[in-house]
C-alpha positions as CSV (number, residue, x, y, z in Angstrom):
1,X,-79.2,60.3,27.9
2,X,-76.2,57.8,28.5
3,X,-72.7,58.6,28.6
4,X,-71.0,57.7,25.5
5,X,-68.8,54.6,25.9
6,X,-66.3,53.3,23.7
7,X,-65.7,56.8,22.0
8,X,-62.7,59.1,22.5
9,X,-62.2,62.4,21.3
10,X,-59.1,63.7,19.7
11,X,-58.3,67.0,20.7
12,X,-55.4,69.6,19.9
13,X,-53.7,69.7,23.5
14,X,-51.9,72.8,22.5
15,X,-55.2,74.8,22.1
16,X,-56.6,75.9,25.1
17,X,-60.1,76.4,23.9
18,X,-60.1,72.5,22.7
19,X,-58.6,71.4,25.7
20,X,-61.9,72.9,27.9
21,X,-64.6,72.3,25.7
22,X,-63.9,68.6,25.3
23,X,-63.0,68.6,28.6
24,X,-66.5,70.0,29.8
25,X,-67.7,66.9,27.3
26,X,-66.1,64.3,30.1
27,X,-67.1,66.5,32.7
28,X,-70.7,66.5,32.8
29,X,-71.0,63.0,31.5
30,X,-71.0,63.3,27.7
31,X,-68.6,61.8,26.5
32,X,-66.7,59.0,28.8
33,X,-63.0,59.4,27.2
34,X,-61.0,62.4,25.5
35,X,-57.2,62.0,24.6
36,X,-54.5,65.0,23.7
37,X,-53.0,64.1,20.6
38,X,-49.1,64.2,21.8
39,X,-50.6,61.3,24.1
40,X,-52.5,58.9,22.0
41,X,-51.5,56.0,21.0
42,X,-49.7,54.6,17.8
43,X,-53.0,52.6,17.9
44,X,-55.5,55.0,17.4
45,X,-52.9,57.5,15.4
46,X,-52.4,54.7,12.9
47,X,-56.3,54.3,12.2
48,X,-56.8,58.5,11.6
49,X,-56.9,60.1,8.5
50,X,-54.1,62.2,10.1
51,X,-54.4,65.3,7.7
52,X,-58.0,65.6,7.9
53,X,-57.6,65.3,11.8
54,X,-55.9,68.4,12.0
55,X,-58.4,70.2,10.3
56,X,-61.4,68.3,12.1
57,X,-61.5,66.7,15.4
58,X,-61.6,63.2,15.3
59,X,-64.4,61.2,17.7
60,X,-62.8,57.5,17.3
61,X,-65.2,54.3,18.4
62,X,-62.5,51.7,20.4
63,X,-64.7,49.1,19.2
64,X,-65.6,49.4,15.3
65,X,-62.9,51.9,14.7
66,X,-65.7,53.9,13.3
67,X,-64.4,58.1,13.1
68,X,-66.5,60.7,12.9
69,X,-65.0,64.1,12.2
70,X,-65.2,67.7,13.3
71,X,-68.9,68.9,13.5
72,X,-70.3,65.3,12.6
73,X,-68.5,64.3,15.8
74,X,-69.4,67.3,17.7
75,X,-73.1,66.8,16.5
76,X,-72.6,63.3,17.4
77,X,-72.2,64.3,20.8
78,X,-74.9,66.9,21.2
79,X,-77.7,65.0,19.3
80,X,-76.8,62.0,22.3
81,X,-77.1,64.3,24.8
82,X,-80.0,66.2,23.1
83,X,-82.2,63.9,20.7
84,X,-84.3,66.4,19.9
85,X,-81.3,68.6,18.4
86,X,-80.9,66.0,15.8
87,X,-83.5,67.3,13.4
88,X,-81.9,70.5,13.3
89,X,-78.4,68.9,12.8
90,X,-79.6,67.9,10.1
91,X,-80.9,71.0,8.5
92,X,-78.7,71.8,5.5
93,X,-78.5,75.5,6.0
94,X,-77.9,75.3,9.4
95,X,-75.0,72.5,9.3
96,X,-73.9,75.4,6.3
97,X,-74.0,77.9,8.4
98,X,-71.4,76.1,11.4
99,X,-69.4,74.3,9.1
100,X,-67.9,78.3,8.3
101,X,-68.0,79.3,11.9
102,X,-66.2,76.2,12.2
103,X,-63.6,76.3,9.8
104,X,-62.8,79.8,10.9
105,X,-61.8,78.6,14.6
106,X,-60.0,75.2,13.6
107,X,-57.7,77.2,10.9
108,X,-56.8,79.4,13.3
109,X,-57.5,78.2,16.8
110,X,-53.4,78.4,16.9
111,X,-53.3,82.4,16.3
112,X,-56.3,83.0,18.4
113,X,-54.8,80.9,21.6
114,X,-51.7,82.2,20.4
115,X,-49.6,78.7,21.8
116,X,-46.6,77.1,20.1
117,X,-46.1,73.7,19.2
118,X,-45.7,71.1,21.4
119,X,-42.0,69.4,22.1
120,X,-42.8,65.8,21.8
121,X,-45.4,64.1,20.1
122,X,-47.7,64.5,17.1
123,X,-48.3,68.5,16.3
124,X,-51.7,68.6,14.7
125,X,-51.5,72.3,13.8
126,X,-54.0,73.2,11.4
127,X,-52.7,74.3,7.3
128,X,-52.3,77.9,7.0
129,X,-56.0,78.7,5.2
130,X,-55.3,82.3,4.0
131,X,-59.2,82.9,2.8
132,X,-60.3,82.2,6.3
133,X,-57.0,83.6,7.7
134,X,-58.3,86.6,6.5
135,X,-62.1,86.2,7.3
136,X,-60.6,85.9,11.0
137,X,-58.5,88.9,10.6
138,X,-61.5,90.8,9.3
139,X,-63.9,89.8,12.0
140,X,-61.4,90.8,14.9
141,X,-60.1,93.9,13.7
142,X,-64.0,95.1,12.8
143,X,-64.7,93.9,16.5
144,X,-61.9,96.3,17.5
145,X,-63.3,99.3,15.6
146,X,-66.5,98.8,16.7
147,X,-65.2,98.6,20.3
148,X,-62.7,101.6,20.1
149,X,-65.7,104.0,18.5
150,X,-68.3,103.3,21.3
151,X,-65.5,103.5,23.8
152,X,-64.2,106.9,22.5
153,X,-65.8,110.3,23.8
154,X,-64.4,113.4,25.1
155,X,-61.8,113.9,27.5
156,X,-58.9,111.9,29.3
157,X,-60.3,108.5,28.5
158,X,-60.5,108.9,24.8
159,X,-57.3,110.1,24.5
160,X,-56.1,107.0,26.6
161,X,-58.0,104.5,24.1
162,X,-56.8,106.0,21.2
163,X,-53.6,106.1,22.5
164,X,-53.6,103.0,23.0
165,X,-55.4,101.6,19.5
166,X,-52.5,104.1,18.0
167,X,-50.1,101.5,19.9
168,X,-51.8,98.7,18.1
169,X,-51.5,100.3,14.8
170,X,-47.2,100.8,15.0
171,X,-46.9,97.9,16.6
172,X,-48.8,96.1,13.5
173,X,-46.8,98.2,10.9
174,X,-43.2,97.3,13.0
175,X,-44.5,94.1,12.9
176,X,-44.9,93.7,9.4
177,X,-41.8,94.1,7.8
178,X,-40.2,91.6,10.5
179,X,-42.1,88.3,10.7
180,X,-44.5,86.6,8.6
181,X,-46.9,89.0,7.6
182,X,-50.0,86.8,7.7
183,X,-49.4,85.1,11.4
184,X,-48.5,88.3,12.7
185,X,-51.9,90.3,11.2
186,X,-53.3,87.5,12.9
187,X,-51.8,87.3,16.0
188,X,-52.2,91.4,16.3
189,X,-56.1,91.2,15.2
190,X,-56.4,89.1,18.4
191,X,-55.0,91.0,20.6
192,X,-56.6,94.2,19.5
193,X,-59.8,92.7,19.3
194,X,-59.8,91.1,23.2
195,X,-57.7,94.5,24.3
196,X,-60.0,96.8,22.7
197,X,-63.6,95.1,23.8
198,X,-62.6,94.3,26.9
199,X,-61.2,97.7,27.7
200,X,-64.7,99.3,26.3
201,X,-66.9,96.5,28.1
202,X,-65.5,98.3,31.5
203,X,-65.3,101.6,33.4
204,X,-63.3,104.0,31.8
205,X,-60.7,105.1,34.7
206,X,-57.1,104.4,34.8
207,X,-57.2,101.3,36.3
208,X,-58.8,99.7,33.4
209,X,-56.1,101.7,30.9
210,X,-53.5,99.7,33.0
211,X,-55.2,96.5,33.1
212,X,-55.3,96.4,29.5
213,X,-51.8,97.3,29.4
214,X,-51.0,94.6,31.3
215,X,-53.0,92.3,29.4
216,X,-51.7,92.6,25.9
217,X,-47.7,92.5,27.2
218,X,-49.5,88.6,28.5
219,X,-51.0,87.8,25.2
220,X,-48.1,88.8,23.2
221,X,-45.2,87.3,25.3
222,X,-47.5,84.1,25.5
223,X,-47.2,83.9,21.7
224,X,-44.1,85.7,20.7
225,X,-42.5,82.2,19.7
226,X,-45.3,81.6,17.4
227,X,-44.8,85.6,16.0
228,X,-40.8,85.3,15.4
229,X,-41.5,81.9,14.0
230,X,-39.5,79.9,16.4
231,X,-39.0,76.4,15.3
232,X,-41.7,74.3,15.7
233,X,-41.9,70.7,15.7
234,X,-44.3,69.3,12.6
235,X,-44.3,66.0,11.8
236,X,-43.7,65.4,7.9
237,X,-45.5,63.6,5.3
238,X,-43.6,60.8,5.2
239,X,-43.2,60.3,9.6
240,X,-47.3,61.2,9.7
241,X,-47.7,57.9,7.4
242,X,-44.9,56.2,9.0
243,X,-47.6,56.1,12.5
244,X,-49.8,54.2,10.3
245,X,-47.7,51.1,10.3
């Protein structure tokens, strides 16, 4: 296996979970260069298709100026590091079956990291998708449900959990008749899912009621600019071709 030269990745450097996994890529030798997208280049902007790199993350050759995007670049990667994964990339009900799991994520890798814009630079924030808006929404809350049932017995600490999934619910129908309804379902689903699992994945005493207390005040103040739909910066049609030239 060699380290692939001549390739960068693209990544959304507002999204936490794209700024580790590509930056595991460079880290154990995969890939030899990775770039945020507020810091690349005119260059390499200019020879994107900029809309579709929102959506998919772009894998661009220095050399040929050769872009592969979203799981053809991430398959790109894996097959070089794995050979013998390359058959099964190519298996059409398995690339089927990721290309949904991977839609989910890149349409709404904003709500689930729950970060705003960035101030400078090119925002590659994905389109609001509202089928797999909802498809997200759907998995998370039924992750919740699933989590508050087995977590919910007799006694002080059911009473705590629902209490606090009964939090979750006015909090969602506050929400909803002050900010955009289908960011904020979103934004909520998250943090009842991680809130609710987490808090059932460990020992029911008040320590954990706290924890989880504490940590969904964090994930909502972390993106309560995204919920109240603070201004962000997007770049427009007509700047986003403007980089081409």
């Amino acid at each position: 296996m060699k380290t692939l030269q001549n390739k960068v990745i693209i990544y959304d450097d507002a999204c936490p979970m794209c700024n580790a996994y590509t930056g595991c890529f460079v880290q154990f030798g995969w890939l030899e260069r990775r770039t945020g997208f507020t810091a690349a280049g005119r260059e390499i902007l200019s020879r994107l298709d900029l809309d579709r790199s929102r959506h998919e993350i772009p894998l661009y050759d220095l050399k040929t100026g050769e872009t592969l995007y979203g799981l053809n670049a991430l398959f790109f990667i894996l097959g070089n590091r794995y050979p013998w994964m390359n058959a099964l990339f190519r298996n059409r009900l398995f690339r089927a079956f990721w290309k949904q799991v991977y839609l989910i994520v890149t349409y709404n890798r904003r709500i689930i990291a729950g970060t705003a814009a960035p101030k400078e630079g090119f925002d590659c924030a994905p389109d609001v998708h509202v089928f797999y808006r909802w498809v997200y929404i759907a998995i998370a809350v039924t992750a919740a449900l699933i989590a508050t049932v087995s977590a919910t017995g007799t006694g002080a600490p059911a009473v705590l959990f629902y209490g606090m999934t009964g939090l979750h619910a006015l909090f969602l129908v506050i929400g909803l008749f002050r900010f955009n309804r289908l960011d904020f379902t979103g934004h909520w689903a998250t943090v009842a899912m991680v809130t609710t699992v987490l808090g059932a994945s460990l020992p029911a005493v008040s320590a954990t009621w706290i924890a989880m207390g504490i940590l969904g005040a964090w994930l909502w103040k972390k993106r309560w600019r995204a919920v109240t739909g603070a201004a962000r910066k997007r770049v427009s049609p007509s700047r986003a071709a403007a980089l081409r030239y």
